[in-house]
C-alpha positions in Angstrom: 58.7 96.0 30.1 57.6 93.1 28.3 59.7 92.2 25.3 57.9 92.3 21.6 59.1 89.1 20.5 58.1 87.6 24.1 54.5 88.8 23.8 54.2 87.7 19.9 55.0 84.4 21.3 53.0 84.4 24.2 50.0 85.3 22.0 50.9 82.8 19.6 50.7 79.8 22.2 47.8 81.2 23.3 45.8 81.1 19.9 47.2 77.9 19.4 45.3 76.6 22.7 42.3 78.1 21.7 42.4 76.3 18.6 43.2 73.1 19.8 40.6 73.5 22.6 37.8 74.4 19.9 38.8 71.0 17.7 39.0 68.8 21.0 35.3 69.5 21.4 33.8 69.6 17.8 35.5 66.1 18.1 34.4 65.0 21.1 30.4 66.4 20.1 31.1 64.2 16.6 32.3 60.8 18.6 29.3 61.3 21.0 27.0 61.8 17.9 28.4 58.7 16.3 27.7 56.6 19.3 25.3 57.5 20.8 22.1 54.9 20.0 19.6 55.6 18.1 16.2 55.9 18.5 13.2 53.5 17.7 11.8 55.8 15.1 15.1 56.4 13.6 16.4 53.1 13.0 15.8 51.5 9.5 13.7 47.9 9.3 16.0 45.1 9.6 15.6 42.4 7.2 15.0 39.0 8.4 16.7 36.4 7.2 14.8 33.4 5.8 16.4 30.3 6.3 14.8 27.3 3.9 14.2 24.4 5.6 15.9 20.9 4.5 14.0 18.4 2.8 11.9 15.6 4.9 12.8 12.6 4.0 9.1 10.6 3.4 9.4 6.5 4.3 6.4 4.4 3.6 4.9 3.2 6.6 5.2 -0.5 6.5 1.8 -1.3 7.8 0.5 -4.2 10.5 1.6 -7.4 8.9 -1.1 -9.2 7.3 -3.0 -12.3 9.0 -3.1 -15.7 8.2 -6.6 -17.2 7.2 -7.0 -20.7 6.2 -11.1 -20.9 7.7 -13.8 -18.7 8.2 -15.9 -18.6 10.9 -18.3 -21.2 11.7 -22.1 -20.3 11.8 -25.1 -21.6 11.6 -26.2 -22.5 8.7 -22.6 -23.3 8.1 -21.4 -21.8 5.1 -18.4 -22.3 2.5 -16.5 -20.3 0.1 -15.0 -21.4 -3.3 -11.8 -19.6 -4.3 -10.7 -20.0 -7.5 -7.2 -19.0 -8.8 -7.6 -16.7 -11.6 -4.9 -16.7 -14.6 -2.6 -18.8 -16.2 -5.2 -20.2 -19.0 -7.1 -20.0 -21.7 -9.4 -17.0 -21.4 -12.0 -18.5 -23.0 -11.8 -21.2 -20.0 -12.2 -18.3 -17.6 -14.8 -16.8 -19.3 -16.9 -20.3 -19.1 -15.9 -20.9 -15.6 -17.6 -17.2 -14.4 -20.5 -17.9 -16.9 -20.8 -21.1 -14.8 -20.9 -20.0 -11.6 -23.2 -16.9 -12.5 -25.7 -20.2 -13.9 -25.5 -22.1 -10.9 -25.6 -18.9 -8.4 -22.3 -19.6 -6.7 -20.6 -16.6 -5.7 -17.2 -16.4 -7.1 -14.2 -15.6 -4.9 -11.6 -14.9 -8.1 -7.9 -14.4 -7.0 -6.3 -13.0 -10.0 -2.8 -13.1 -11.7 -2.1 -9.5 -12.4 0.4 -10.3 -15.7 -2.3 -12.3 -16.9 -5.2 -10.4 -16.2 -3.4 -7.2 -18.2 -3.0 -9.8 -21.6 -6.7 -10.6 -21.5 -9.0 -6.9 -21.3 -12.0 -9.4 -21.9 -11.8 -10.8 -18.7 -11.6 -8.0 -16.8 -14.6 -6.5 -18.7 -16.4 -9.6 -17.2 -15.3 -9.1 -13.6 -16.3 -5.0 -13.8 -19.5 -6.7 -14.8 -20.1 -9.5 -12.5 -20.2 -9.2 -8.4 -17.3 -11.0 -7.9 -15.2 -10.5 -4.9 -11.8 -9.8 -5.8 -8.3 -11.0 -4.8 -4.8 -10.7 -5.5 -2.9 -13.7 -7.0 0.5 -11.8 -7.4 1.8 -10.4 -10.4 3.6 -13.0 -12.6 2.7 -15.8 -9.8 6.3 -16.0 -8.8 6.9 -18.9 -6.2 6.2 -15.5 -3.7 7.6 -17.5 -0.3 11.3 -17.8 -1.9 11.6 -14.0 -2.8 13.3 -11.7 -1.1 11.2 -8.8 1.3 11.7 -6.3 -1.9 10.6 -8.4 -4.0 7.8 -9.9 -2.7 6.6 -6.0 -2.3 7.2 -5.5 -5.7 5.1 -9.0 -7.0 1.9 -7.8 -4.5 1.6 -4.3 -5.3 2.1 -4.4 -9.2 -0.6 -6.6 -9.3 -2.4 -4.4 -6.6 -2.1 -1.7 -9.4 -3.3 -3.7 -12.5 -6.6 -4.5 -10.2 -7.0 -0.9 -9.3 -6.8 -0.3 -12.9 -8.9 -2.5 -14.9 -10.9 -3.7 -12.2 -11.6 -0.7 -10.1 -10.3 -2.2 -7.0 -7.2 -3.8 -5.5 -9.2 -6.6 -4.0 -9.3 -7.9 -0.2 -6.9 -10.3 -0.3 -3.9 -11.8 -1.0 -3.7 -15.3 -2.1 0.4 -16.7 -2.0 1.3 -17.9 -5.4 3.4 -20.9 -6.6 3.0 -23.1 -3.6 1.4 -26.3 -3.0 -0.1 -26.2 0.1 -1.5 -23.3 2.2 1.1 -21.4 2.9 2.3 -18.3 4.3 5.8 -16.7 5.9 6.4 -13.2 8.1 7.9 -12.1 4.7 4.6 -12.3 2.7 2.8 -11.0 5.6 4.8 -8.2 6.4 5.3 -7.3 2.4 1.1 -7.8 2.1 0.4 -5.6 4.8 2.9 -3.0 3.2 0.5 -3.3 0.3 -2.6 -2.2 2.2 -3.7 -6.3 2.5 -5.0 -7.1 5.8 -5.5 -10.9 5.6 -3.5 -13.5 3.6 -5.8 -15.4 2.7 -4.9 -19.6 2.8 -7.6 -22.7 2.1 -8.2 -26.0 4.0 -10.0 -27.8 1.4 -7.8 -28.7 -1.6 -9.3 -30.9 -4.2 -5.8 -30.2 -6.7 -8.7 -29.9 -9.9 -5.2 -28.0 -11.3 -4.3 -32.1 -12.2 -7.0 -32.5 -14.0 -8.4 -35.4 -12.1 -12.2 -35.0 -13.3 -15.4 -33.2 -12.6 -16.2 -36.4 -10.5 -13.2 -36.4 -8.2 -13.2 -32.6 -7.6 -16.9 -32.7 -6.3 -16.4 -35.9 -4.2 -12.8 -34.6 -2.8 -14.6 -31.0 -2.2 -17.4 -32.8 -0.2 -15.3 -35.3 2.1 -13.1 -32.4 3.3 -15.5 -29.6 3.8 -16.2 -28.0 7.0 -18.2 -25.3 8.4 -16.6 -21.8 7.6 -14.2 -23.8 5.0 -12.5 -21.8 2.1 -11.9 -24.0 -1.0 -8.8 -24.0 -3.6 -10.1 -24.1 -7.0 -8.7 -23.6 -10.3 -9.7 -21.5 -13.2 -8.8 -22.7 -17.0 -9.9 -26.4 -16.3 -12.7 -28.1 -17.9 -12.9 -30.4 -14.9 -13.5 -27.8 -12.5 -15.9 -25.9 -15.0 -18.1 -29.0 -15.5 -18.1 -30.0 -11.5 -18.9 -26.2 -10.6 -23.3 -26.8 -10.8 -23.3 -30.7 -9.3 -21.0 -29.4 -6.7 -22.9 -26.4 -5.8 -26.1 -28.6 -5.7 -24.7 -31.0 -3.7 -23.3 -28.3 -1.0 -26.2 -26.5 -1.0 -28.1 -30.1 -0.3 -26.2 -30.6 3.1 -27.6 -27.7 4.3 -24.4 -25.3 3.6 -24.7 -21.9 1.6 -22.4 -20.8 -0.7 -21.2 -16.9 0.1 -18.1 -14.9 -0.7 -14.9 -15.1 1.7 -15.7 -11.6 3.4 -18.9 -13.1 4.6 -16.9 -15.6 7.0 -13.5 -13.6 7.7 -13.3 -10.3 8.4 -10.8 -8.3 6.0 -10.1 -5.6 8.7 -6.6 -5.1 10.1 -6.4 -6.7 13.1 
């Protein structure tokens, strides 16, 4: 016979397996249920992550460097341009000087002093009116060929924006300032052509009127230099180059030559 307190025991154990059996599987059912993947329809929308991009950095784009232009083409008939520097005057002088030329029918090629042009609206009133072409003399006519590339840039295009302003355009060219001669470097041509100027534009007929030497001498000096396709240095704010500007322009226009702006004999396109 089977002892009582053996088969309490016995019993015991065996309840105690049961037990243990029955949590082995719940656990094993709650393991699968936590690992086992999910499906499509069950899984909640993932939220994408938006990453902000860093700031371009924006350079200008330095442009073609200018050209240098000291003649025009030749043609036939041949023709010449007068190019008269604009600024550092009386404005009453300049004011003469374009009433001049619009009396003797020359066309007037002005390159203009920005600083100067900005102290005297008047004159600009005159040039909105007039069909002059337009170019850019610098802004405080700084000896530009001694600057630096920075500021060189800096001389160019704040005159480029007093002509945009008051004039309605930045002209088509640039004209060096405070030299003696026609004159140009890879500075001033790079910083023009930063500036959106295609040609620098030089002479090859200097009569220096600036020295005063006379309505006489500037005509006779302009005529024993002058060539087909020539562009000529002149001077506003001189009575001497105001009183030679009709004789002169008779006298041109008697050897057969015509008097026209600068874009009729050079191109102002990039190259």
């Amino acid at each position: 016979m089977i002892d009582r307190r053996d088969f309490l025991t016995s019993a015991f154990a065996a309840s105690l397996a049961v037990v243990a059996a029955a949590c082995s599987g719940s656990s094993s059912k709650e393991r699968a249920a936590t690992t086992r993947p999910r499906s499509p329809s069950t899984v909640p929308p993932t939220t994408a992550t938006t990453t902000t991009p860093a700031p371009t950095t924006t350079t200008t784009d330095p442009g073609t460097p200018a050209r240098f232009v000291e003649r025009g083409t030749a043609a036939s008939p041949p023709r010449v341009a007068l190019t008269f520097h604009t600024g550092l005057g009386d404005p009453g002088l300049v004011l003469d000087l374009l009433h001049a030329g619009t009396a003797a029918a020359v066309p007037m090629n002005l390159m203009v002093i920005g600083q100067w042009l900005e102290s005297n609206p008047t004159v600009a009133t005159e040039l909105v009116q007039g069909d002059h072409e337009i170019g850019n003399h610098t802004y405080s006519h700084r000896a530009l060929l001694q600057l630096s590339p920075a500021q060189a840039l800096i001389e160019i295009q704040r005159c480029a924006d007093v002509l945009q302003r008051l004039v309605g355009t930045k002209g088509l060219w640039l004209r060096p300032s405070g030299t003696e001669t026609s004159q140009t470097s890879a500075v001033v041509n790079a910083a023009a052509g930063q500036a959106g100027y295609p040609v620098v534009l030089g002479f090859d007929v200097d009569p220096t009127d600036n020295a005063d030497p006379g309505a006489a001498a500037v005509q006779q000096r302009v005529l024993a230099t002058m060539q087909p396709g020539s562009i000529v240095s002149l001077h506003s704010g001189h009575r001497g180059t105001i009183d030679a500007l009709a004789p002169l322009a008779a006298s041109i226009r008697a050897r057969g030559y015509e008097l026209v702006k600068v874009s009729d004999i050079v191109n102002p396109a990039r190259p």
